[in-house]
C-alpha positions as a printed Julia matrix, in Angstrom:
81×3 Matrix{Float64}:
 14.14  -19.35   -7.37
 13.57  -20.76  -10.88
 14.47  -20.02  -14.3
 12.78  -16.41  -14.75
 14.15  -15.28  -11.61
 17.53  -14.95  -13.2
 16.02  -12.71  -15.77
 16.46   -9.03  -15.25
 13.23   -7.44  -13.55
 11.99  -10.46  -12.61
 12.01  -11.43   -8.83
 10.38  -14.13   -6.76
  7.34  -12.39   -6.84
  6.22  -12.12  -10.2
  8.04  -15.51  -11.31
  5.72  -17.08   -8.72
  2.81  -15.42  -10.57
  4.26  -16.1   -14.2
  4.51  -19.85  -13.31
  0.55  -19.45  -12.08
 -0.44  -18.1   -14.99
  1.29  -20.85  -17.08
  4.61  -19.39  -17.84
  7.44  -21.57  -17.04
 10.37  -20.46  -19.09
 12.27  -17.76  -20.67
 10.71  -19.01  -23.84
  7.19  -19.39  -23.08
  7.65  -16.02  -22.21
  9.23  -14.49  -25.17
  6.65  -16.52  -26.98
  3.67  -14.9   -25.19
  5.54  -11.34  -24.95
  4.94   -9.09  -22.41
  1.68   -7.74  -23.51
 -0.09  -10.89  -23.07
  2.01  -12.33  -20.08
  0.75   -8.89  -17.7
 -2.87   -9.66  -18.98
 -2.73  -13.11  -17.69
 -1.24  -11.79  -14.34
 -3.66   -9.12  -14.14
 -6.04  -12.07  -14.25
 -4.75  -12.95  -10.6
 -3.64   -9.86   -9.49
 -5.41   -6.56  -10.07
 -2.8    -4.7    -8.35
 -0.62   -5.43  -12.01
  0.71   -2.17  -12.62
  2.64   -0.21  -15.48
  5.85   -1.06  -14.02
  5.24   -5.12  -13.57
  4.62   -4.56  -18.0
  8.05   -2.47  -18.13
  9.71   -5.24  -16.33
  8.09   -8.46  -18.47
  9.41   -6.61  -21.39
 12.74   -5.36  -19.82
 13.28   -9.37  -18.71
 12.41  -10.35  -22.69
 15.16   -8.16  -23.76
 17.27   -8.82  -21.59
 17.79   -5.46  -20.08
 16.73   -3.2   -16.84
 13.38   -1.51  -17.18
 14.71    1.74  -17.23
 16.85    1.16  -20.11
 13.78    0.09  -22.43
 13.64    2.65  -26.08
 11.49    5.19  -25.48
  9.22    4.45  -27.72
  8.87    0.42  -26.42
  7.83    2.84  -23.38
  5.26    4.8   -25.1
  3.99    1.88  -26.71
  3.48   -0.08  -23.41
  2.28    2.9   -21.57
 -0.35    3.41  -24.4
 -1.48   -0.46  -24.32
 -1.47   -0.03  -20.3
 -4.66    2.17  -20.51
């Protein structure tokens, strides 16, 4: 495993498809944010779900999904539909 695997959230799985989709490092994601990053994997994968978006932005801050502000929730479940 690589560099985004160490992330919180992230495993093998979706680091696999964040490298596909162009995303190499912790800073190309931060610099994309999570928004974008789940729209390019949604490119690949339809199956992209609320929770892979929790976890991109869980992994950016540094924390588990579950412990994301409410209202980052909101706002991400909002975008998500």
């Amino acid at each position: 495993m690589g560099e985004l695997a160490k992330l919180p959230n992230i495993g093998k799985v979706v680091e696999e498809q964040l490298n596909q989709v162009g995303i190499e490092t912790e800073e190309d994601l931060k610099a994309i944010g999570a928004k974008q990053a789940w729209l390019k994997i949604q490119e690949i994968d339809e199956s992209a779900c609320i929770h892979r978006l929790l976890a991109l932005e869980g992994a950016i801050r540094g924390v588990n999904k579950a412990a994301l502000p409410d209202e980052v929730k909101a706002d991400l479940k909002e975008f998500y539909q």
